[in-house]
mmCIF file of the N, C-alpha and C atoms, coordinates in Angstrom:
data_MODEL
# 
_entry.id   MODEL 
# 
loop_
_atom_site.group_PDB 
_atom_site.id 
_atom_site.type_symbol 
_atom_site.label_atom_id 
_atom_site.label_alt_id 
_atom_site.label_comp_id 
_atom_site.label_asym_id 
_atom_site.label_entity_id 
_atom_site.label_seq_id 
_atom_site.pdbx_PDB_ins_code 
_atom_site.Cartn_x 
_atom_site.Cartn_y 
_atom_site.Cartn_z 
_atom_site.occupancy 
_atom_site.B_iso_or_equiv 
_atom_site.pdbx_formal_charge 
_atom_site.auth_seq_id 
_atom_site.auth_comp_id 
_atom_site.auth_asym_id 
_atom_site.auth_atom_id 
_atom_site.pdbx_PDB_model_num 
ATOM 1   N N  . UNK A 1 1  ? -5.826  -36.926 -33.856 1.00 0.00 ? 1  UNK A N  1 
ATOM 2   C CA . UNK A 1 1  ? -7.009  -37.759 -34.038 1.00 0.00 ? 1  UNK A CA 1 
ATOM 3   C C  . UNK A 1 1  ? -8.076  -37.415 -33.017 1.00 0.00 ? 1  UNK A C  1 
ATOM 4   N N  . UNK A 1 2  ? -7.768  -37.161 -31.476 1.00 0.00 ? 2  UNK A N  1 
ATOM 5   C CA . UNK A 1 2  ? -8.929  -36.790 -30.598 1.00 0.00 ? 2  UNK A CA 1 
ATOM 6   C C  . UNK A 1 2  ? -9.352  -35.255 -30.678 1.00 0.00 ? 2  UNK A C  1 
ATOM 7   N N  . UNK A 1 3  ? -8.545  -34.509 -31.190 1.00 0.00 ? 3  UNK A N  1 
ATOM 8   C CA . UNK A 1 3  ? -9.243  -33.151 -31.328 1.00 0.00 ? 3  UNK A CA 1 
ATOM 9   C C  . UNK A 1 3  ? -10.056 -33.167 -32.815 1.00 0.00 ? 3  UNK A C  1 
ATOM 10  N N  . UNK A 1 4  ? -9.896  -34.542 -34.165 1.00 0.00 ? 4  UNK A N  1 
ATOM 11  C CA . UNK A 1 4  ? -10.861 -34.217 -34.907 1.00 0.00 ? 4  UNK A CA 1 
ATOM 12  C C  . UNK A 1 4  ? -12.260 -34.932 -33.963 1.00 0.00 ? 4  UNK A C  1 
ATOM 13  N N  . UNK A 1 5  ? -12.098 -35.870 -33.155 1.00 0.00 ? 5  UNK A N  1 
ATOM 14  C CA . UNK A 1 5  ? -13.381 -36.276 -32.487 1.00 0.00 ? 5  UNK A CA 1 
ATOM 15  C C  . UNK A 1 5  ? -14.118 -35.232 -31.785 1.00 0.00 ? 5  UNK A C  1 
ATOM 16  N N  . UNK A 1 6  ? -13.680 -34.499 -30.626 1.00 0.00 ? 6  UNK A N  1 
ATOM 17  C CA . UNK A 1 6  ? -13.501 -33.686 -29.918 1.00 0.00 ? 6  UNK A CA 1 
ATOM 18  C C  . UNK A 1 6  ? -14.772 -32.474 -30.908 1.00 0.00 ? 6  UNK A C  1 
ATOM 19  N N  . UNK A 1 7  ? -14.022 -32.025 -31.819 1.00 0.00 ? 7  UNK A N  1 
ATOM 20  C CA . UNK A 1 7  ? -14.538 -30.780 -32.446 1.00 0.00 ? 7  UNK A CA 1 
ATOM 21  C C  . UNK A 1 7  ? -16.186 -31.489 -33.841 1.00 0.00 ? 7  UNK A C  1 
ATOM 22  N N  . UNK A 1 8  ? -15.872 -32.557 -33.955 1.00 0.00 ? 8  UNK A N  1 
ATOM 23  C CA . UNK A 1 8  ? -16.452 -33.378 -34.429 1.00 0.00 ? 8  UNK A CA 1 
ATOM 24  C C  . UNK A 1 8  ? -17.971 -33.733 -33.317 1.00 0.00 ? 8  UNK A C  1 
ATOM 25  N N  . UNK A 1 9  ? -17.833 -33.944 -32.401 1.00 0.00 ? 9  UNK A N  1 
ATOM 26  C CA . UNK A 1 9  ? -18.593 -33.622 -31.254 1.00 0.00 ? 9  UNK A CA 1 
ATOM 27  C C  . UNK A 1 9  ? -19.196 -32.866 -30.865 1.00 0.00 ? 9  UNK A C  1 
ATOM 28  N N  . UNK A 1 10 ? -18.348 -31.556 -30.593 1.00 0.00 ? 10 UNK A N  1 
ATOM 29  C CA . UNK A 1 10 ? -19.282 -30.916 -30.360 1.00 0.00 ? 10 UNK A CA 1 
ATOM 30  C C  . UNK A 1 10 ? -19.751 -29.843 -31.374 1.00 0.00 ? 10 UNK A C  1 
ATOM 31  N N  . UNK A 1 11 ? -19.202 -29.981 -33.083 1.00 0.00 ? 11 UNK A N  1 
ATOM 32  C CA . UNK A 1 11 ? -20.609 -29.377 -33.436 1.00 0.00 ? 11 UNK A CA 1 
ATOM 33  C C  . UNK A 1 11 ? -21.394 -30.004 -33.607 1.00 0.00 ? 11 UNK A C  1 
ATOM 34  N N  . UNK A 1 12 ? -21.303 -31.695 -33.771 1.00 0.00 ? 12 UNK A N  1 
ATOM 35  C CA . UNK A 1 12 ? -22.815 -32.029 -33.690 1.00 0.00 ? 12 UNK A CA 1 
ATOM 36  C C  . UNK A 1 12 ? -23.652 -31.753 -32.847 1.00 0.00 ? 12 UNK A C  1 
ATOM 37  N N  . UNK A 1 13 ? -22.866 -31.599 -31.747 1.00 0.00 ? 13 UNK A N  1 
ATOM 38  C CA . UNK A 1 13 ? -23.990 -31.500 -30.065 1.00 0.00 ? 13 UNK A CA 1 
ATOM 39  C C  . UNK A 1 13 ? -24.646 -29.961 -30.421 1.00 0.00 ? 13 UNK A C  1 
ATOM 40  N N  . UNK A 1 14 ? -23.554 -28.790 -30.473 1.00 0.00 ? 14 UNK A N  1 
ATOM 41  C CA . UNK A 1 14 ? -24.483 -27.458 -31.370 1.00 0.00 ? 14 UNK A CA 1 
ATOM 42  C C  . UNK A 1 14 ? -25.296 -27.391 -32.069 1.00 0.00 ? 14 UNK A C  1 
ATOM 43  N N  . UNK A 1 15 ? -24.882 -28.334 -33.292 1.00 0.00 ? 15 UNK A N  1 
ATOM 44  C CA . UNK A 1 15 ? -25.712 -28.153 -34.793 1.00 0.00 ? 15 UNK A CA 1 
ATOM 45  C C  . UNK A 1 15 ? -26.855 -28.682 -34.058 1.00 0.00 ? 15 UNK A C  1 
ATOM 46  N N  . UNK A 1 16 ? -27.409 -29.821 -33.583 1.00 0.00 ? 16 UNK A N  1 
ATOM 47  C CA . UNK A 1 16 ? -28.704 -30.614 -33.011 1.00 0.00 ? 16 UNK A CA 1 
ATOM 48  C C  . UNK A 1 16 ? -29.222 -29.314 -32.219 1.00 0.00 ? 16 UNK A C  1 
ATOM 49  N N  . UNK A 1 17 ? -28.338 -28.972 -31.155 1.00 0.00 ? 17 UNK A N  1 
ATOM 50  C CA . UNK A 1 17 ? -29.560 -27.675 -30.176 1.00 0.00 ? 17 UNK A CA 1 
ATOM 51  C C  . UNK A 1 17 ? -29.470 -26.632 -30.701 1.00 0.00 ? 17 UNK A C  1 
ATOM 52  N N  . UNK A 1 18 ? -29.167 -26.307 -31.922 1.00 0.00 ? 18 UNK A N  1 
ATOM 53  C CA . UNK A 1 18 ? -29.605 -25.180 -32.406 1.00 0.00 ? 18 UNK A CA 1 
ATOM 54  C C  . UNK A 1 18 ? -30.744 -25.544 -33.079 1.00 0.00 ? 18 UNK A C  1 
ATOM 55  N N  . UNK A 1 19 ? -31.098 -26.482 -33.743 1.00 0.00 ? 19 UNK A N  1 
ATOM 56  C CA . UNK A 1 19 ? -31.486 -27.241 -34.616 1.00 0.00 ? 19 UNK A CA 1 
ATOM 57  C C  . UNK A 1 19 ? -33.406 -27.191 -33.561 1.00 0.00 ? 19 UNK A C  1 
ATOM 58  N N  . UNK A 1 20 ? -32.935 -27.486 -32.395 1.00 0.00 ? 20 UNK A N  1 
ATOM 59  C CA . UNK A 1 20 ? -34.437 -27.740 -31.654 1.00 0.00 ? 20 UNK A CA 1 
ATOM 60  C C  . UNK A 1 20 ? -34.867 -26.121 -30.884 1.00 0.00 ? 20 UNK A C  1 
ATOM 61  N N  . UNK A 1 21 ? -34.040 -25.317 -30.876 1.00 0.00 ? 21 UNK A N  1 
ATOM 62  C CA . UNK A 1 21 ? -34.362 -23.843 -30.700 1.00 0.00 ? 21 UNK A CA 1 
ATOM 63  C C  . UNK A 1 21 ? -35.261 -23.278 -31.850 1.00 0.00 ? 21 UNK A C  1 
ATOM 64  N N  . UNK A 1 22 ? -36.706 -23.228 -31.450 1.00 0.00 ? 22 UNK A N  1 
ATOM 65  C CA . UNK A 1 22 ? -37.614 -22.449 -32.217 1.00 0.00 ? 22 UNK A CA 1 
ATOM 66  C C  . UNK A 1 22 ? -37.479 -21.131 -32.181 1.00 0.00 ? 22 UNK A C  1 
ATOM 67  N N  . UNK A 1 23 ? -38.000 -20.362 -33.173 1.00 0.00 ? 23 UNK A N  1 
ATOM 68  C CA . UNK A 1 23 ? -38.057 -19.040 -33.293 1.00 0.00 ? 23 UNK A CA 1 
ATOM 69  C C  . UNK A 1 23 ? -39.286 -18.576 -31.978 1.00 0.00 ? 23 UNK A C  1 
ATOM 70  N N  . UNK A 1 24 ? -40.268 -18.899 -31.729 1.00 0.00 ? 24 UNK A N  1 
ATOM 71  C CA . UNK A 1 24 ? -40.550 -18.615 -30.322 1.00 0.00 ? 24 UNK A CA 1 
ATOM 72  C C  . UNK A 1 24 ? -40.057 -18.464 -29.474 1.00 0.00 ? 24 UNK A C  1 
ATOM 73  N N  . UNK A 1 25 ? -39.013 -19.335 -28.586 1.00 0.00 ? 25 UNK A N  1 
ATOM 74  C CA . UNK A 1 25 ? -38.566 -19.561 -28.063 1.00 0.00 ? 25 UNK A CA 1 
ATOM 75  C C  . UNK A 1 25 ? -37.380 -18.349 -28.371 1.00 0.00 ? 25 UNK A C  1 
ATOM 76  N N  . UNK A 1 26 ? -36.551 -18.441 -29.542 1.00 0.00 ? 26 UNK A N  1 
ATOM 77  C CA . UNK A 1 26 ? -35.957 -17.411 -29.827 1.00 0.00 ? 26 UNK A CA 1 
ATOM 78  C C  . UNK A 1 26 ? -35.933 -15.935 -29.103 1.00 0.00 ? 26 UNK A C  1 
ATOM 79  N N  . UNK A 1 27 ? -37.388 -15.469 -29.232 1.00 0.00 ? 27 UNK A N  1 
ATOM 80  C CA . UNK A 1 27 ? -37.839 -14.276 -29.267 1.00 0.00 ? 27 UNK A CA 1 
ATOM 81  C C  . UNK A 1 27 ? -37.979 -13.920 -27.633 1.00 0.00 ? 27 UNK A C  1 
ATOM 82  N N  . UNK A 1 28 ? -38.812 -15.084 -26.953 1.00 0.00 ? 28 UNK A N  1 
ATOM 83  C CA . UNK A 1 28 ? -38.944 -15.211 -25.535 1.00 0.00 ? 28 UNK A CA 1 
ATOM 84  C C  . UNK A 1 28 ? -37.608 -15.031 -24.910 1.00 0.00 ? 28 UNK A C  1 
ATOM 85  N N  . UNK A 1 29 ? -36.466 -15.962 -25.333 1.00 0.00 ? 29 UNK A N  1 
ATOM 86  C CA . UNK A 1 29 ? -35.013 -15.285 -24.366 1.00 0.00 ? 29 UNK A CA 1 
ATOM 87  C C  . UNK A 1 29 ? -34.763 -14.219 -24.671 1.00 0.00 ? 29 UNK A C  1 
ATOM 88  N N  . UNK A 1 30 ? -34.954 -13.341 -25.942 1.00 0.00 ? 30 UNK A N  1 
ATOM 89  C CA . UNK A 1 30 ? -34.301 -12.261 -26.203 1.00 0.00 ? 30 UNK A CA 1 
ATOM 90  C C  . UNK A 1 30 ? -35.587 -10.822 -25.328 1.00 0.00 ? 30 UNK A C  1 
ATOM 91  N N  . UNK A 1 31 ? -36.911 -11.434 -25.677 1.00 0.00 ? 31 UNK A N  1 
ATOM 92  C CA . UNK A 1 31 ? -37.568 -10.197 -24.681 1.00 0.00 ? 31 UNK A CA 1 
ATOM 93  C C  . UNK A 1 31 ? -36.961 -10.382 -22.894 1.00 0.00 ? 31 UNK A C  1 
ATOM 94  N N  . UNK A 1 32 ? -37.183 -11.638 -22.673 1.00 0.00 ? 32 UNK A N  1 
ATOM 95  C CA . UNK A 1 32 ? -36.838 -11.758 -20.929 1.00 0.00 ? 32 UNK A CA 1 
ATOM 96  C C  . UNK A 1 32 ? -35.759 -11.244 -20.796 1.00 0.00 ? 32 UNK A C  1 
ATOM 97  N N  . UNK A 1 33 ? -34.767 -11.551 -21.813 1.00 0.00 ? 33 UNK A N  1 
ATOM 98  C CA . UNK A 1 33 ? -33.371 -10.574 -21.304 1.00 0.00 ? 33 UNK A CA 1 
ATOM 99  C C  . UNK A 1 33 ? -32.584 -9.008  -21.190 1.00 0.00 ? 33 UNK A C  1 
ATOM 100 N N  . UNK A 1 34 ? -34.310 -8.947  -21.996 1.00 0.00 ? 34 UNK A N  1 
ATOM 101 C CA . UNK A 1 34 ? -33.925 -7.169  -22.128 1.00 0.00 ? 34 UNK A CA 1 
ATOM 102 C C  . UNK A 1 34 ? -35.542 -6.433  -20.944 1.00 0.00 ? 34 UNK A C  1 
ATOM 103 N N  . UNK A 1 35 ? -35.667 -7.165  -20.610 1.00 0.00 ? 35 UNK A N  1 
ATOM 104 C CA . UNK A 1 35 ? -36.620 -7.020  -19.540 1.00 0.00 ? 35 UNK A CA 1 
ATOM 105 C C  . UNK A 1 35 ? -35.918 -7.133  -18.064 1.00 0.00 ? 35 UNK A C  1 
ATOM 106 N N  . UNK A 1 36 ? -34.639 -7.797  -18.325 1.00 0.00 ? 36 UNK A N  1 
ATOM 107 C CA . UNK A 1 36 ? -33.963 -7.955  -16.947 1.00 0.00 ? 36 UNK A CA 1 
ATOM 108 C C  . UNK A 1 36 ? -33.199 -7.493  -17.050 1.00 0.00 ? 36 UNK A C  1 
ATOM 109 N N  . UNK A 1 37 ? -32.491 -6.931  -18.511 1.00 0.00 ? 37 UNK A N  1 
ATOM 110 C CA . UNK A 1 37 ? -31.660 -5.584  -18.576 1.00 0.00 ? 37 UNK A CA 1 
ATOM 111 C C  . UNK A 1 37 ? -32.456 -4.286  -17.996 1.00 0.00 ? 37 UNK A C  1 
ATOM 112 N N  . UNK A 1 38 ? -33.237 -3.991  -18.330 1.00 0.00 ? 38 UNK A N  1 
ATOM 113 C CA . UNK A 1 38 ? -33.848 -2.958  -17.931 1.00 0.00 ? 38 UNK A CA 1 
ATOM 114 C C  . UNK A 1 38 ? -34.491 -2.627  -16.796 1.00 0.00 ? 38 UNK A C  1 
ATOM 115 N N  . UNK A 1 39 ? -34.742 -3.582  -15.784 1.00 0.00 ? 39 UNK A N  1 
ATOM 116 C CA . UNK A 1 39 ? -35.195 -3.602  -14.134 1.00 0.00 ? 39 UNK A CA 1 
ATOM 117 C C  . UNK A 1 39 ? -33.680 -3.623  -13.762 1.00 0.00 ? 39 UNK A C  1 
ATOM 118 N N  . UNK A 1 40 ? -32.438 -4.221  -14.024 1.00 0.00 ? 40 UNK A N  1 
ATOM 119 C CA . UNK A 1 40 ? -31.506 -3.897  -13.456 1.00 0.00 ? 40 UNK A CA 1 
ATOM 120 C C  . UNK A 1 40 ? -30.898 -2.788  -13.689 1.00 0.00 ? 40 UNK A C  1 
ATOM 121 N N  . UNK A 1 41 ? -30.914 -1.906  -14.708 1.00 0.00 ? 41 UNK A N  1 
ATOM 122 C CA . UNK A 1 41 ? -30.539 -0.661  -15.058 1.00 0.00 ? 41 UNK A CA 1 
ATOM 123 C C  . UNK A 1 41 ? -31.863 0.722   -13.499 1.00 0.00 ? 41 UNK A C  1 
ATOM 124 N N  . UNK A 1 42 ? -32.774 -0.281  -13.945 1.00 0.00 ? 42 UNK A N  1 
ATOM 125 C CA . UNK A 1 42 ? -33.808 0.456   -12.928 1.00 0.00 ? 42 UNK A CA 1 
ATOM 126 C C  . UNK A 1 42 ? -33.275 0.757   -11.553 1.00 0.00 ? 42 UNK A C  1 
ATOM 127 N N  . UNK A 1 43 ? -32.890 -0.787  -10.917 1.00 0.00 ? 43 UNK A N  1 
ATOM 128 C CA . UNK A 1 43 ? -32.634 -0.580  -9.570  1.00 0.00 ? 43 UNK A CA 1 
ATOM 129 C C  . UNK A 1 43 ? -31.520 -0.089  -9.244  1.00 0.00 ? 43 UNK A C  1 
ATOM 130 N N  . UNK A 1 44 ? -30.645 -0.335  -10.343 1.00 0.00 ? 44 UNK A N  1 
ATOM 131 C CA . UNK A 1 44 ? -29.008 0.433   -9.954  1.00 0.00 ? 44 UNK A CA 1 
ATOM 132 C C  . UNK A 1 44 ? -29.304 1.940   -10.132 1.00 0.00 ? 44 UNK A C  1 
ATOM 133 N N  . UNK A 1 45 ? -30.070 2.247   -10.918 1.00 0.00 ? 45 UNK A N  1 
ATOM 134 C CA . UNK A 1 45 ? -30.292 4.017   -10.726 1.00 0.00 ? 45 UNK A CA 1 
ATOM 135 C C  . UNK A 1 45 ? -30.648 4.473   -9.584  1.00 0.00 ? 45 UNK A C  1 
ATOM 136 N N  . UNK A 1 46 ? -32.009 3.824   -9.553  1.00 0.00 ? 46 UNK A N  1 
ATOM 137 C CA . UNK A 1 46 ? -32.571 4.113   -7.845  1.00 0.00 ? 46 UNK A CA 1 
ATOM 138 C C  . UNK A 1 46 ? -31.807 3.864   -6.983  1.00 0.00 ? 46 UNK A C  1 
ATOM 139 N N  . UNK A 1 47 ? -30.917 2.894   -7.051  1.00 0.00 ? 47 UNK A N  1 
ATOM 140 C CA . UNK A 1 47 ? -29.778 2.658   -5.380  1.00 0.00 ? 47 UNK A CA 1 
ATOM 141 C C  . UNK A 1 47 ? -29.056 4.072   -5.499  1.00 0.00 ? 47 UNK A C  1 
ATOM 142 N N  . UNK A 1 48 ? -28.500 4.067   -6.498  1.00 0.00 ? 48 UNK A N  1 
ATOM 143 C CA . UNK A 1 48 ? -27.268 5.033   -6.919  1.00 0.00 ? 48 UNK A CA 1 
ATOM 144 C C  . UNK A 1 48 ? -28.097 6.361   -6.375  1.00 0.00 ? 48 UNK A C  1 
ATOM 145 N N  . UNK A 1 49 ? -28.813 6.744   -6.894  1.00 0.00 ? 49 UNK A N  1 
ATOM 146 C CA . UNK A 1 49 ? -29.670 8.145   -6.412  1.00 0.00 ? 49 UNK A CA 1 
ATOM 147 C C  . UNK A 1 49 ? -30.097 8.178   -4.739  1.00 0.00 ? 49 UNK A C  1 
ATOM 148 N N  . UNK A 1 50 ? -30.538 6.878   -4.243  1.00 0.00 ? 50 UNK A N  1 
ATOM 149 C CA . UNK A 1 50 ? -30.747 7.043   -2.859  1.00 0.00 ? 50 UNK A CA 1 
ATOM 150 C C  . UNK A 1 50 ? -29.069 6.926   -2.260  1.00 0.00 ? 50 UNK A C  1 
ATOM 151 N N  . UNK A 1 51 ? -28.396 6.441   -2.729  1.00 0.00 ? 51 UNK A N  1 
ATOM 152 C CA . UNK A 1 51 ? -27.249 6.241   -1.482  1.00 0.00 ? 51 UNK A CA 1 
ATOM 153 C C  . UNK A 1 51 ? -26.904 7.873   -1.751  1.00 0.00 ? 51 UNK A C  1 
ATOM 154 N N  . UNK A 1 52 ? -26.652 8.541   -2.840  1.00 0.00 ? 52 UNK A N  1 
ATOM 155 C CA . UNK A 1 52 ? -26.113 10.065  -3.294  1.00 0.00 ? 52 UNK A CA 1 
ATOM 156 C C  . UNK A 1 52 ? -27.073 10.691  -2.314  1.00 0.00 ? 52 UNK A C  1 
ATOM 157 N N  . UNK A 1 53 ? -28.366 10.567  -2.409  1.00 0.00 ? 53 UNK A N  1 
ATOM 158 C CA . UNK A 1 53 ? -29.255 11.424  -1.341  1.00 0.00 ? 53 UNK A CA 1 
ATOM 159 C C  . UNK A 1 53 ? -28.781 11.479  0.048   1.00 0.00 ? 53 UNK A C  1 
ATOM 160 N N  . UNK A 1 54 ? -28.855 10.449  0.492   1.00 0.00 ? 54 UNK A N  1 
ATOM 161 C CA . UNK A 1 54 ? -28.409 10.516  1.849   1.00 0.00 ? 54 UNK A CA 1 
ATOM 162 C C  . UNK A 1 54 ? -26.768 10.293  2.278   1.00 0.00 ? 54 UNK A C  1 
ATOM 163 N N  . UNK A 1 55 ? -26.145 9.930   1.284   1.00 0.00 ? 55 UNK A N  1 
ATOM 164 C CA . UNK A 1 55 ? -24.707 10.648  1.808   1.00 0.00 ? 55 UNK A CA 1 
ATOM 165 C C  . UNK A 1 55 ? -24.681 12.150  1.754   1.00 0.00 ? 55 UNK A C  1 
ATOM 166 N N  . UNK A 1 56 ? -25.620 13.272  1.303   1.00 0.00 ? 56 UNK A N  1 
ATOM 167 C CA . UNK A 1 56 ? -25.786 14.695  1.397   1.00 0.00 ? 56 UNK A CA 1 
ATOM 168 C C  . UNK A 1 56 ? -25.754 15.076  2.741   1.00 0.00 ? 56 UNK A C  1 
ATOM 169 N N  . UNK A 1 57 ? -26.917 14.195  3.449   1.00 0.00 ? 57 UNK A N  1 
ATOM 170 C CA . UNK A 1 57 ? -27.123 14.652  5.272   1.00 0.00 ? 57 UNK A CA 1 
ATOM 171 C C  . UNK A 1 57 ? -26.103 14.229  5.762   1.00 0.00 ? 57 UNK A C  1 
# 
């Protein structure tokens, strides 16, 4: 009986915030997150290349 409440719960709590997630909004997490994929791909190259540089000397 508490796991039909339980699951009963929380897809309503899902179904509702999916429900208030606009397609704007949509689009905005998916650019910011591939914008912070890609500065972190940035800086791990650049570390990676400077620490390789100077472990040479």
């Amino acid at each position: 009986m508490i796991d039909y409440i339980r699951c009963g719960t929380l897809g309503g709590t899902l179904f509702s915030v999916i429900l208030q997630i606009s397609t704007k909004d949509l689009v905005q997490t998916v650019l910011l997150a591939a914008v912070g994929a890609i500065a972190s791909f940035c800086v791990s190259f650049i570390l990676n290349y400077l620490i390789d540089r100077f472990h040479e000397n």
